[in-house]
C-alpha positions as CSV (number, residue, x, y, z in Angstrom):
1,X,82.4,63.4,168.2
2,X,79.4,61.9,167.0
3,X,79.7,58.5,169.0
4,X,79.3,60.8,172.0
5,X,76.1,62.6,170.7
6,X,74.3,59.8,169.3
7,X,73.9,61.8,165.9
8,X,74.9,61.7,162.3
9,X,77.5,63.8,160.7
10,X,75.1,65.7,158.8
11,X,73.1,66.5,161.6
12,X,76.1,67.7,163.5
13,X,77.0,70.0,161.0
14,X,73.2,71.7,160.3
15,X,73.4,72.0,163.9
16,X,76.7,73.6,163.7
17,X,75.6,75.3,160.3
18,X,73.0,77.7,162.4
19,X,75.2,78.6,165.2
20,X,75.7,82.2,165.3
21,X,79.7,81.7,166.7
22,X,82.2,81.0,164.2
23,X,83.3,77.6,164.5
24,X,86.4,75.9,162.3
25,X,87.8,72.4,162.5
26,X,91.0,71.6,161.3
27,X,92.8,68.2,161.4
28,X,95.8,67.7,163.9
29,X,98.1,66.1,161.7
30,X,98.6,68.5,158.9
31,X,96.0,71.7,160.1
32,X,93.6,70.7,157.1
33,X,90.2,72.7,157.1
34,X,87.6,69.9,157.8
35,X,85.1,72.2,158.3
36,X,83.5,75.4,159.0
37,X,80.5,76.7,159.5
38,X,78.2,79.4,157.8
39,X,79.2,81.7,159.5
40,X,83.3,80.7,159.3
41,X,82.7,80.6,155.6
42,X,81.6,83.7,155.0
43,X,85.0,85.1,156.5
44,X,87.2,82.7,154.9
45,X,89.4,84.3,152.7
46,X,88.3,84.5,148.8
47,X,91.9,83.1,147.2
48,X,91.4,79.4,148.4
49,X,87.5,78.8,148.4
50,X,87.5,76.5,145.8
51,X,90.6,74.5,146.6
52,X,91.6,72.4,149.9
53,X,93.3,74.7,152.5
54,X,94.7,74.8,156.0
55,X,93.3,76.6,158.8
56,X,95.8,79.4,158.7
57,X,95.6,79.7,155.0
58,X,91.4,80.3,155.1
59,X,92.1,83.1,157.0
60,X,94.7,84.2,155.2
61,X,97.9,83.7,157.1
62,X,100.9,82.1,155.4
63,X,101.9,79.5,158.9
64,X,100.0,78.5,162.1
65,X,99.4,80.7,164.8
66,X,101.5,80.6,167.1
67,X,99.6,80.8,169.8
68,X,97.2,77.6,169.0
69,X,97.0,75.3,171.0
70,X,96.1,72.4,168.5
71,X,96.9,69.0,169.5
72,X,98.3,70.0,173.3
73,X,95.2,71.0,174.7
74,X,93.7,67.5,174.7
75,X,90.0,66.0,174.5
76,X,89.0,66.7,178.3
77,X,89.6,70.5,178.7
78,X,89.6,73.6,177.0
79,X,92.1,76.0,175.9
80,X,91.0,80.2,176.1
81,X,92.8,82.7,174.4
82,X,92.1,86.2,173.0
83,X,93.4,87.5,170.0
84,X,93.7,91.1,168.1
85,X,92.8,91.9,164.8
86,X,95.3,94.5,163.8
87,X,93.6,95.5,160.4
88,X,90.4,95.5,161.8
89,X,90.5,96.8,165.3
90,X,88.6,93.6,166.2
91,X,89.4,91.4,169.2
92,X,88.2,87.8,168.9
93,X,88.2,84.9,171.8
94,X,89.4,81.9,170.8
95,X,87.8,78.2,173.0
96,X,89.5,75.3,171.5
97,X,89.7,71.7,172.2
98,X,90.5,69.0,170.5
99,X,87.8,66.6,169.6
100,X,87.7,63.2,166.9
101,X,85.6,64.2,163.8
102,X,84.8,61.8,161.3
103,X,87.6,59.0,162.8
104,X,90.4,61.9,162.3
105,X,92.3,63.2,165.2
106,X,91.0,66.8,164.8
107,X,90.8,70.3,166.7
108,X,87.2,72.5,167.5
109,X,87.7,76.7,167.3
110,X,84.7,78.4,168.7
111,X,85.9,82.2,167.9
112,X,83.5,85.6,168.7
113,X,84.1,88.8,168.3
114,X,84.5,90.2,171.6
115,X,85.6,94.0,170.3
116,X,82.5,95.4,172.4
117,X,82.5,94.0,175.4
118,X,86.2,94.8,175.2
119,X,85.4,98.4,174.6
120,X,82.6,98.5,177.2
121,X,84.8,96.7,180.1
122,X,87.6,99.3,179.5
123,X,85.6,102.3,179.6
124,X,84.5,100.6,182.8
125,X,88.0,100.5,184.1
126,X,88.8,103.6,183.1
127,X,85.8,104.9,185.0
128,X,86.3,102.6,188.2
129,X,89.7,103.1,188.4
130,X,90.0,107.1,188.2
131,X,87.6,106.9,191.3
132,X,90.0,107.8,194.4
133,X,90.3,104.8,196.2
134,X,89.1,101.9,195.4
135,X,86.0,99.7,195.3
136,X,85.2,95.9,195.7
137,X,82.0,93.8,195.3
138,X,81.5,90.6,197.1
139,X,79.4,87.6,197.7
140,X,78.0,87.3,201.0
141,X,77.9,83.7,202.0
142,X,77.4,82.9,206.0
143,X,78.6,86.1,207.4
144,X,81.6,85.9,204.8
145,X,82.4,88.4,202.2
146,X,83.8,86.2,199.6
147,X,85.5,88.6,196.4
148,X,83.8,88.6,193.1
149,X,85.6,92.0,191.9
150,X,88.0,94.6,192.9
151,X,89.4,97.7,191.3
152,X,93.0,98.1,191.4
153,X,92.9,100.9,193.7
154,X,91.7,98.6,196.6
155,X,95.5,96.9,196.2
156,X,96.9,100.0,195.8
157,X,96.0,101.1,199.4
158,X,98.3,98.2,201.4
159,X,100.7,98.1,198.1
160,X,99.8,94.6,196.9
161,X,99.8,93.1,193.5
162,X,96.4,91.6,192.6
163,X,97.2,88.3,193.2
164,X,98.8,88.9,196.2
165,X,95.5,90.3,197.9
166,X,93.4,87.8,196.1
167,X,95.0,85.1,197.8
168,X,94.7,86.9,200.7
169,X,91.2,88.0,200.8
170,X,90.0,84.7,198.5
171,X,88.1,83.0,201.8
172,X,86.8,86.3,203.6
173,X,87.7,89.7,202.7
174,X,87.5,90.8,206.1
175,X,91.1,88.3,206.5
176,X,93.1,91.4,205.5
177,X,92.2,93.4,208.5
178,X,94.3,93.8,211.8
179,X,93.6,91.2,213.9
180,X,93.2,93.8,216.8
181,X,90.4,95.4,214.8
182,X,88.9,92.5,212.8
183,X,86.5,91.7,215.8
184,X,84.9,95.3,216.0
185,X,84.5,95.6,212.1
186,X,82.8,92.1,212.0
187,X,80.5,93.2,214.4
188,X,79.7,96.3,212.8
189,X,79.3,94.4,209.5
190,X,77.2,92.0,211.0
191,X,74.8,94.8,212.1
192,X,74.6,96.6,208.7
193,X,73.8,93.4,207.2
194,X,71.0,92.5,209.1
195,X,69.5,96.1,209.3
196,X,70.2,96.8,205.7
197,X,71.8,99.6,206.1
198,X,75.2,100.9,205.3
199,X,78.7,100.1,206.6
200,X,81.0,103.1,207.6
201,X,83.8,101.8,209.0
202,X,87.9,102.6,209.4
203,X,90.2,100.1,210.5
204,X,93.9,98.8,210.4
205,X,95.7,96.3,207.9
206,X,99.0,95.5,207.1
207,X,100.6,97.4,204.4
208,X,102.9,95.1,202.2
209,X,105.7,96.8,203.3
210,X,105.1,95.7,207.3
211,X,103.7,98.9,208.8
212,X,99.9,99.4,209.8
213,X,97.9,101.9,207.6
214,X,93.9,102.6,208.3
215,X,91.5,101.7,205.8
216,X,88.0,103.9,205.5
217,X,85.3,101.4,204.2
218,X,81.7,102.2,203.0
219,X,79.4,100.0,201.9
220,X,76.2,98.5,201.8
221,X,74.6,95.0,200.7
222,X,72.3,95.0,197.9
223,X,70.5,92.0,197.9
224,X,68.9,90.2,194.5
225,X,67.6,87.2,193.3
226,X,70.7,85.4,193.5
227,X,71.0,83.1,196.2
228,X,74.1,85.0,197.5
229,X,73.2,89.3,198.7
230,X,75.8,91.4,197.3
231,X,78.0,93.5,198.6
232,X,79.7,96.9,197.3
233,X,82.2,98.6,199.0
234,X,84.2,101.4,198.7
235,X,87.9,101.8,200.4
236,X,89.7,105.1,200.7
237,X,93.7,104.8,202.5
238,X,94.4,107.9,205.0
239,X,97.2,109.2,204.5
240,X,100.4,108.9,206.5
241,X,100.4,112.5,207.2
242,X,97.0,112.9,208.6
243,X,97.2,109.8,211.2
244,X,99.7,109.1,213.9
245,X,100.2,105.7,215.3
246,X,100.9,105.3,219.1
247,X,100.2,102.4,221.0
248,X,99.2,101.9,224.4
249,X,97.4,98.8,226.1
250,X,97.4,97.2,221.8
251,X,95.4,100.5,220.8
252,X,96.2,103.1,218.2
253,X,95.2,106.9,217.9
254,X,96.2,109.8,216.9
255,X,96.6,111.5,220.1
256,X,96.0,109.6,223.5
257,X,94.9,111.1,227.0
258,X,94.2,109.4,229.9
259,X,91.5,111.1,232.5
260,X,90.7,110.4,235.9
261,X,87.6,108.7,236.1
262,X,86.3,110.5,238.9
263,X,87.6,113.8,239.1
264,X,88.4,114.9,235.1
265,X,92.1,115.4,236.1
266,X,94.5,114.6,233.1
267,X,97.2,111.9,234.0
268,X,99.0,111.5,230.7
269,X,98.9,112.9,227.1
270,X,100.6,111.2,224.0
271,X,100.4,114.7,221.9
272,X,103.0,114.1,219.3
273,X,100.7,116.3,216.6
274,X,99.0,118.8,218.4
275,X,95.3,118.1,217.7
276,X,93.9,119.7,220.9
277,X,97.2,121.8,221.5
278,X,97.3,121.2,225.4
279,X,100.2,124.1,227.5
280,X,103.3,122.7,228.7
281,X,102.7,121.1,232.5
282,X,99.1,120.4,231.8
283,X,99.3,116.9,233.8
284,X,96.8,117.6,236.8
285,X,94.7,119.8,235.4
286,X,91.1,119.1,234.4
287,X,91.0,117.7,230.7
288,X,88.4,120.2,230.1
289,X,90.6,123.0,231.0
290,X,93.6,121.7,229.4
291,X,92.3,120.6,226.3
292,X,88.8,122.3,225.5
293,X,89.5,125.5,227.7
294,X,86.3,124.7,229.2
295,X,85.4,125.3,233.0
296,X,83.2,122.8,233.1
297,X,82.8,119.3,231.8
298,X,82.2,119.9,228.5
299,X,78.6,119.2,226.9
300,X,80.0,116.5,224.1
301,X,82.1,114.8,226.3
302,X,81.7,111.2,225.7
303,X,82.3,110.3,229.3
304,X,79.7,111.9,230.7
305,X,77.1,111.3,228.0
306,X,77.3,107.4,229.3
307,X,78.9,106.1,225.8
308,X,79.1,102.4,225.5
309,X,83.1,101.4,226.0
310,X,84.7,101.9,222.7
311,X,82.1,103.7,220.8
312,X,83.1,106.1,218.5
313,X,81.9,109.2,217.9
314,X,82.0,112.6,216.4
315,X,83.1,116.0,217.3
316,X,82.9,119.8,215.9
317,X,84.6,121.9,217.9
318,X,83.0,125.3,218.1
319,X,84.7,127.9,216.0
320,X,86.5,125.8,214.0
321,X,86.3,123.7,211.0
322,X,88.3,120.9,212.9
323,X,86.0,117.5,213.1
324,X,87.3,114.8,215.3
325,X,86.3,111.2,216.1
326,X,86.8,110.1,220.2
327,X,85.9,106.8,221.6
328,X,87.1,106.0,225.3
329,X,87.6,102.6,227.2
330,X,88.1,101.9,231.3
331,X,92.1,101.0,232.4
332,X,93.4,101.3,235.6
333,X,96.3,103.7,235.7
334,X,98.4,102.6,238.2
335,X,95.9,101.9,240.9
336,X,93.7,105.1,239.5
337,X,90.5,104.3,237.6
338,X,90.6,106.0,234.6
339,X,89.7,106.6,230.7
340,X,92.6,106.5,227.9
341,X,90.5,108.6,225.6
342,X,91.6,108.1,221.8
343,X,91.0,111.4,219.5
344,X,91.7,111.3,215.8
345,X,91.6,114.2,213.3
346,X,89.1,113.2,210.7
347,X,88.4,117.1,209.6
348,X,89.7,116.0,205.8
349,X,88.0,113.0,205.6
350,X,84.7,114.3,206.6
351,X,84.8,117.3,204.5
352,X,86.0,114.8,201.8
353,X,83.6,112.8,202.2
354,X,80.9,115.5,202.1
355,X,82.4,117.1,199.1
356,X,82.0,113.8,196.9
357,X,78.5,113.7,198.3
358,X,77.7,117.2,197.1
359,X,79.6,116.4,193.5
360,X,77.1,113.6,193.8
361,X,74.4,115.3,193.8
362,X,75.1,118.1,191.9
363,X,76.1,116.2,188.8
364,X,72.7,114.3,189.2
365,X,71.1,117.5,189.4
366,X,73.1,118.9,186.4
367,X,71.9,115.8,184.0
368,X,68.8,115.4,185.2
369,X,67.8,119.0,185.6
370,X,70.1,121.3,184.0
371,X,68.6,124.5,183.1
372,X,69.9,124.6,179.6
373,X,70.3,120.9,178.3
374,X,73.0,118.2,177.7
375,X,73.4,116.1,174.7
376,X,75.8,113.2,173.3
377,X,76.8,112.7,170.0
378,X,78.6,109.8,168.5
379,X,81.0,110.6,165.5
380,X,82.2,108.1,163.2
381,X,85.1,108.3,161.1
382,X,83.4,108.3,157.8
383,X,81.5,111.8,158.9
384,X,78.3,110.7,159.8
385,X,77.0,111.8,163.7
386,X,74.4,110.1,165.5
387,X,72.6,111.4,168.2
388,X,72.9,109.2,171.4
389,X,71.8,111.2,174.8
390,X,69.3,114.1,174.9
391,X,68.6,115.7,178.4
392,X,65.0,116.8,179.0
393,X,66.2,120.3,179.5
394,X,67.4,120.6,176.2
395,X,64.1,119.0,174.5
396,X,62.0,121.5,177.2
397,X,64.4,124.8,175.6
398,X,63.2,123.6,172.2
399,X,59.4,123.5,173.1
400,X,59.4,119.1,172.4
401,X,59.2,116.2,173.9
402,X,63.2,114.0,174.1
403,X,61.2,111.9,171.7
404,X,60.6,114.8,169.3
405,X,63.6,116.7,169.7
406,X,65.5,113.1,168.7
407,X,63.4,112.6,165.8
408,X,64.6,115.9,164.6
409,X,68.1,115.8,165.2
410,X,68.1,112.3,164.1
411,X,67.8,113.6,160.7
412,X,69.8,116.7,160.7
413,X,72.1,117.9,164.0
414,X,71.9,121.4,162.4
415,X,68.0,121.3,162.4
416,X,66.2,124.5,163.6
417,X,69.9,126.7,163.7
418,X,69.1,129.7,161.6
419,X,69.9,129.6,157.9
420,X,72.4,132.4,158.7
421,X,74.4,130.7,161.5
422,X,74.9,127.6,159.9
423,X,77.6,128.1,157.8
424,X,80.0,129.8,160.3
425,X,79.1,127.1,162.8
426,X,79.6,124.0,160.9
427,X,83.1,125.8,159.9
428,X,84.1,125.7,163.5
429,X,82.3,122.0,164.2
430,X,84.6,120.5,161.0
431,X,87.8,122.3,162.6
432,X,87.2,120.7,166.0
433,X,86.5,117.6,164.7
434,X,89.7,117.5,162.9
435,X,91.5,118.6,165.5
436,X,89.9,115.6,168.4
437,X,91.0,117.8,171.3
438,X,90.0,120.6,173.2
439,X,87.0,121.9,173.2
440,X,84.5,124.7,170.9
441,X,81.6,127.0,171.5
442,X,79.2,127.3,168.5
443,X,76.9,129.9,169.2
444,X,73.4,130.1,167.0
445,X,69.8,131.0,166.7
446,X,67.8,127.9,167.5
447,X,64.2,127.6,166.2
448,X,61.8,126.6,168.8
449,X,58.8,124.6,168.0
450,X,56.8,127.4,168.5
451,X,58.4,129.1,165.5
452,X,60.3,131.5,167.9
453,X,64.3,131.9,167.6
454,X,66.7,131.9,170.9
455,X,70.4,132.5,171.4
456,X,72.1,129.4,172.4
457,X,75.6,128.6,173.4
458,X,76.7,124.8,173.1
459,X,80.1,123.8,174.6
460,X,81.4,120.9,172.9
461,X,83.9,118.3,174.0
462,X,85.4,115.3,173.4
463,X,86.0,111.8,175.5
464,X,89.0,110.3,174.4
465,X,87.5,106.6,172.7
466,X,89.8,103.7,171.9
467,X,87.7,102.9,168.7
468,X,87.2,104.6,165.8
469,X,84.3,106.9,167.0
470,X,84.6,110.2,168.8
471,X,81.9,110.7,171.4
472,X,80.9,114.4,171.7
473,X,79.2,116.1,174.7
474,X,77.4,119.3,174.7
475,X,76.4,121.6,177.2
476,X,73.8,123.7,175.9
477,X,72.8,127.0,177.2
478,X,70.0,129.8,176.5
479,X,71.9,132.9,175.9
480,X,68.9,134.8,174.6
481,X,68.5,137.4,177.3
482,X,72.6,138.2,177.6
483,X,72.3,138.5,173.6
484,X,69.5,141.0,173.8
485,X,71.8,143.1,176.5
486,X,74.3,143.6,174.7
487,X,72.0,144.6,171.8
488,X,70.6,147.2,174.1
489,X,73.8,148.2,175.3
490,X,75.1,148.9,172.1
491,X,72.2,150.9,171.1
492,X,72.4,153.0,174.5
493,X,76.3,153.5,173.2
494,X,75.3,154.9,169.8
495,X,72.5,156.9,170.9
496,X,74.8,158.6,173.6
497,X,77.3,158.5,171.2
498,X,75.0,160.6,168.6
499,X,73.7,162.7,171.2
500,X,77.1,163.8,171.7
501,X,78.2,164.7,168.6
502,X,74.6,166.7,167.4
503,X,75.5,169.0,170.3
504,X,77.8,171.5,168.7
505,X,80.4,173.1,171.8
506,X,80.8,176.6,172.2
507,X,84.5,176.7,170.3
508,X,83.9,174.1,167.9
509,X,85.7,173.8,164.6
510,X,85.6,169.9,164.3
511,X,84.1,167.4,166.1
512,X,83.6,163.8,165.3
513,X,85.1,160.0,165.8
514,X,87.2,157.8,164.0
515,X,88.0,153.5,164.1
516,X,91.9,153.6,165.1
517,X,92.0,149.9,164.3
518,X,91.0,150.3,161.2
519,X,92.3,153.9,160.4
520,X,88.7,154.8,159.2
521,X,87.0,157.8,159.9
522,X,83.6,157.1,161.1
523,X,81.8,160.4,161.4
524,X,82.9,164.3,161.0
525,X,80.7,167.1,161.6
526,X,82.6,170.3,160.0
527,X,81.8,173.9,161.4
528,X,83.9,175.8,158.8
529,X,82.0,173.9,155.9
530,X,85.6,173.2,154.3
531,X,84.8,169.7,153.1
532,X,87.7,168.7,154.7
533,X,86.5,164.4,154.5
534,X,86.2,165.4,151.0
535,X,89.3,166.9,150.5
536,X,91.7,164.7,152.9
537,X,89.4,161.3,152.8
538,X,87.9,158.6,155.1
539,X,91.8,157.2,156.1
540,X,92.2,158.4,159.7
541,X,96.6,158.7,159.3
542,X,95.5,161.0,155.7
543,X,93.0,162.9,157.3
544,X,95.0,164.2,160.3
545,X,98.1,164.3,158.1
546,X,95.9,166.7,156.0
547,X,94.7,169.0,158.9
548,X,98.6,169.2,159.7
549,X,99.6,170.9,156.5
């Protein structure tokens, strides 16, 4: 190894010495240490520092690892494997080769603890792929989008495995779609790209199991320092039920008329689903008539707007929540000019589509403005929680600055509660934590900076983690004003409630109230002056036991 550096051994090994990654080298023929770095040594196991040991044995197994690839990996590549750390929770990746050290046939481990980024790339999954759908990024090279990374849900759609779509999308991703439709999503794509703006697009692929589906796409390039723009997509599958596939001249709609081109009468109708509901015997009526229940051409009517030939565009039919796309092209229907126009039902994916935009931006709103405030906490397993997100709003409730309001809770997550709710609160927090499900209010006075208290609600949960430490969100909310209702309605109830009983009733013996729940008498007012609380006592059963006899 040295012969191809040009270095001495002892150089070789400082360098190696103050190399952050753990490196080991063991010998080929019998898996003898040969050497290990600083940061190796410090891992190696206590029982054999002072004596010669094997690889396997410095880390305290008693045989090789089955999985190493020690003398069949060769000198010219390298072997990659990842390994877990049952006792730890740790995953390490393993690069060896195997090298000459020294004039002994030898083998190189380069080993990092990869737990995090393990950790950090499933939550990613987990976020990417509960998204409905799926989405994709790609490298745009020379009008080609070339995959750099799809969720599973994009393979999902046409029922591939990943490596069945990869080798099918591995040159251009646009290769997956229906040759019939490939042309007028290049173009579109094409467009987007060179005006920047976004691509929002449905077309037709082949499902794995032979039959066409449609495929929505949105996307948009995002272009970097990288040689190479990117490109993020997002593909949603329409379902089965919503779509209905007829063909006529290599086309495919949901419902198909075709219209005379010069006097709007209607020549055929492929209506297997009823999206414009046209009577029995409709043929030679005007389309408008027949399918709008117009008596005129009707003012959307893509026809007489002068649409370009194929262009697709939208529809909302008055009255109703129905939204449809139409495009039309010219045919010649035996001998007649005419327009097969092609209507699809895309009410659901519309209202879909607007729904997630609205989620959008009401989540953003919710973080970045929410009235009350939003905080993280991070809870480790030997008790301790950090504080790891603080909204604005909450620091703003509290009269701080984020800044401030993390100092504080930095220190002490039960800072500024008042004295009397903290017990009963941290009760509830210690049951919840035990239990690492569900959910719990805790509901407390919170000092403001000003010195002034308010009533706040917090709503904690919990996001499942696959380490050791619980995350913990918490909605916060100012409850002051509800609090102080209910104050004053309790205080309008016992003021009634007194006025009541000082007003003594024409026929009055006894008058007063009692707590059923807990069999207490609360109040009596006696008429006779017979002592009868005195005599019979506060319990509610005794005391009208007593007025019985």
């Amino acid at each position: 190894m040295t012969k191809d550096t040009g270095i001495s051994m002892d150089q070789l090994e400082s360098i190696l010495d103050h190399s952050p990654t753990t490196i080991i080298i063991s010998s080929l023929d019998n898996r003898e240490l040969l050497y290990a770095n600083k940061a190796a040594r410090s891992r190696i196991s206590k029982k054999g520092k002072d004596s010669p040991l094997t690889c396997y044995q410095a880390f305290g197994y008693d045989s090789p690892c089955p999985t190493c690839p020690s003398g069949r990996v060769g000198q010219e590549e390298s072997a990659l494997r990842e390994l877990y750390d049952p006792e730890n929770g740790h995953t390490y990746r393993f690069v060896g080769k195997d090298i000459d050290w020294a004039g002994r046939p030898a083998h190189i481990e380069y080993i990092s603890d990869i737990s995090k980024q393990k950790l950090l790339e499933q939550e990613l999954d987990h976020l990417v792929n509960s998204i409905p759908g799926g989405i994709a990024s790609y490298e745009v090279r020379e009008g080609r989008f070339v995959p750099v990374y799809f969720s599973d849900g994009v393979m999902e759609i046409s029922g591939h495995t990943r490596e069945e779509y990869n080798e099918m999308a591995k040159n251009d991703a646009l290769d997956v779609i229906y040759e019939a439709d490939r042309d007028r999503v290049m173009a579109a794509a094409a467009k987007a790209l060179e005006r920047g703006e976004a691509l929002d697009v449905s077309y037709r692929m082949r499902h794995k199991d032979g039959r066409l589906i449609w495929v929505h796409l949105n996307g948009r390039q995002i272009k970097s320092s990288s040689v190479a723009a990117m490109f993020y997509a997002v593909f949603t599958g329409l379902s089965s039920e919503s779509r209905l596939y007829q063909n006529i001249t290599n086309e495919t709609a949901d419902s198909i008329y075709v219209i005379a081109k010069d006097t709007f009468e209607l020549l055929y109708v492929n209506e297997t689903d009823s999206i414009l509901s046209p009577a029995p015997g409709c043929l030679g009526e005007k389309c408008y008539a027949a399918l709008h229940h117009q008596k005129a051409p009707c003012g959307f009517c893509g026809i007489m707007a002068g649409r370009m030939e194929g262009e697709e565009y939208e529809i909302k039919e008055d009255g109703t929540e129905r939204i449809t796309y139409t495009r039309s092209i010219e045919t010649d229907w035996n001998g007649i000019p005419a327009y097969v126009k092609y209507v699809r039902d895309v009410t659901e994916i519309v209202q879909t589509r607007r729904d997630k935009e609205r989620l959008d931006l009401y989540f953003r709103s919710i973080v970045e403005q929410f009235p009350g405030g939003i905080s993280m906490m991070a809870y480790s397993p030997d008790g301790t929680m950090k504080l790891e997100f603080i909204s604005p709003g909450f620091a703003a409730m509290m009269q701080r600055t984020v800044e401030e309001a993390k100092r504080l809770y930095d220190e002490d997550i039960f800072a500024n509660i008042h004295p009397e709710d903290v017990k009963k609160n941290l009760r509830k927090l210690n049951k919840f934590l035990k239990s690492k499900k569900g959910s719990c209010e805790l509901i407390a006075r919170m000092q403001r900076k000003d010195g002034t208290y308010l009533w706040t609600s917090s709503m904690l949960s919990m996001l499942p983690s696959t380490d050791d430490i619980l995350r913990i969100y918490i909605v916060y909310t100012d409850i002051t004003k509800t609090v102080k209702e209910q104050e004053q309605l309790r205080r309008r109830y016992d003021e009634q409630l007194l006025e009541h009983y000082h007003k003594t009733g024409a026929n009055e013996l006894i008058l007063g109230h009692s707590n059923i729940s807990r069999d207490r008498v609360v109040e009596m007012r006696d008429s006779t002056n017979s002592a009868l609380v005195k005599r019979f006592g506060t319990s509610r059963d005794v005391f009208f036991r007593g007025l019985r006899g």
